[in-house]
C-alpha positions in Angstrom: -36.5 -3.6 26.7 -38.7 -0.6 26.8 -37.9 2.3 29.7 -41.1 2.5 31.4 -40.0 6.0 32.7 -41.3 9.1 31.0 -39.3 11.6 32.9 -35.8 10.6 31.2 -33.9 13.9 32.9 -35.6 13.3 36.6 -32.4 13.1 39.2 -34.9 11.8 42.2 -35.6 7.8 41.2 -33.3 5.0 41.9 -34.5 3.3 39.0 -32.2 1.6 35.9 -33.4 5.1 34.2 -32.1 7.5 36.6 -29.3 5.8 38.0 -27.0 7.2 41.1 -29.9 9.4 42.5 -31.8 7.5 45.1 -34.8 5.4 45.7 -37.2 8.5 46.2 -38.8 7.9 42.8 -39.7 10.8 40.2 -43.8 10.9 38.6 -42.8 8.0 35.9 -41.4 5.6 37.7 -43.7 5.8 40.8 -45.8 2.8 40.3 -42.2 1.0 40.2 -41.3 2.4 43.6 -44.7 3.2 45.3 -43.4 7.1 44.6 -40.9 6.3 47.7 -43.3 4.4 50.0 -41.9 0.7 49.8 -44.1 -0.3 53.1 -47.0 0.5 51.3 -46.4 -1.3 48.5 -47.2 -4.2 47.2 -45.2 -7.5 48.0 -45.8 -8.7 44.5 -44.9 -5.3 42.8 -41.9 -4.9 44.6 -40.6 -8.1 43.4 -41.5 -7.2 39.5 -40.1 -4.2 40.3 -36.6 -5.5 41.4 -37.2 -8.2 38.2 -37.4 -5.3 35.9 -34.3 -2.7 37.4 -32.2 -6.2 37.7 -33.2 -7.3 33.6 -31.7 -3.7 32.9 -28.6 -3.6 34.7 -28.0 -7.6 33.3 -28.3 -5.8 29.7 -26.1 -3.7 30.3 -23.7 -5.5 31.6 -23.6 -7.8 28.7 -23.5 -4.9 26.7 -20.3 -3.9 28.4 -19.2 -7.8 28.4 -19.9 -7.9 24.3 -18.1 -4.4 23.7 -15.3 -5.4 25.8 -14.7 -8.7 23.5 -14.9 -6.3 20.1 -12.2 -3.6 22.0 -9.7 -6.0 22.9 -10.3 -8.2 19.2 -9.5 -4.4 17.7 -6.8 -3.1 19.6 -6.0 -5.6 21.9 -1.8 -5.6 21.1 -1.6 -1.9 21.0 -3.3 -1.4 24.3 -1.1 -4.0 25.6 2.2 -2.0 24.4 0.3 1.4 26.4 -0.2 -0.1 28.9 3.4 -1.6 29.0 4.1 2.0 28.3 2.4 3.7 31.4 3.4 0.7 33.9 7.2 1.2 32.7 6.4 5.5 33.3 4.9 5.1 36.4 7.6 2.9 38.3 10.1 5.3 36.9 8.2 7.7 38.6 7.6 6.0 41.5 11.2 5.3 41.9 12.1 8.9 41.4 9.7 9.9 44.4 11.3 7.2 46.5 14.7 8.8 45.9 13.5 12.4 46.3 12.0 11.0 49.6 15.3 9.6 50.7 17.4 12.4 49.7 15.2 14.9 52.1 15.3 12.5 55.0 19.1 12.8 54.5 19.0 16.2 53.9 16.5 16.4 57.4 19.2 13.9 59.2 22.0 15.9 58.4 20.5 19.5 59.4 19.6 17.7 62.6 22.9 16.6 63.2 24.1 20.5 62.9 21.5 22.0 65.0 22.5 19.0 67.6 26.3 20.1 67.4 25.6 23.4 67.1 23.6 23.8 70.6 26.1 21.5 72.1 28.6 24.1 71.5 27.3 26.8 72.8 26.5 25.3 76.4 
């Protein structure tokens, strides 16, 4: 498919060719957009317009789809042993926090407890 936009670097179109920034619309892609008028445009060329920015995200989603097939054909197992890795890592981690955690509330118990006795004394 052929970009229709000739401002590649413009950060002010919605467009499949300047993705993230709005629906504005930059000098190229004006006649896609109406240059950010949609009630004054065209019921008809709104419609081809949402028919072209939809055939562009659908290729690249199949682009992603097909890469995704060739990544896990290549390194499939030894992603699956990081992975294992990191998940193994993490609850380690996770279970250190939760006893770090605990061993402050006990700590934060226990000074309580003194304070308590402590006051209770001197009345």
């Amino acid at each position: 498919m052929e970009n229709q936009c000739s401002h590649e670097n413009d950060d002010s179109c919605g467009c499949s060719c300047h993705p993230g920034s709005g629906a504005g619309g930059c000098s190229g892609c004006g006649h896609m957009h109406g240059s950010g008028k949609m009630g004054s445009m065209d019921p008809f060329e709104m419609v081809m317009a949402m028919w072209h920015k939809a055939t562009f995200a659908a290729y690249s989603e199949l682009m992603v789809e097909k890469l995704k097939k060739r990544i896990e054909a290549a390194n499939g197992p030894v992603m699956d042993k990081v992975a294992d890795a990191l998940m193994e890592s993490m609850g380690k981690e996770f279970e250190a926090m939760k006893q770090k955690s605990s061993a402050k509330k006990e700590l934060h118990e226990k000074l309580a407890k003194i304070f308590s006795e402590g006051s209770q004394k001197q009345k």
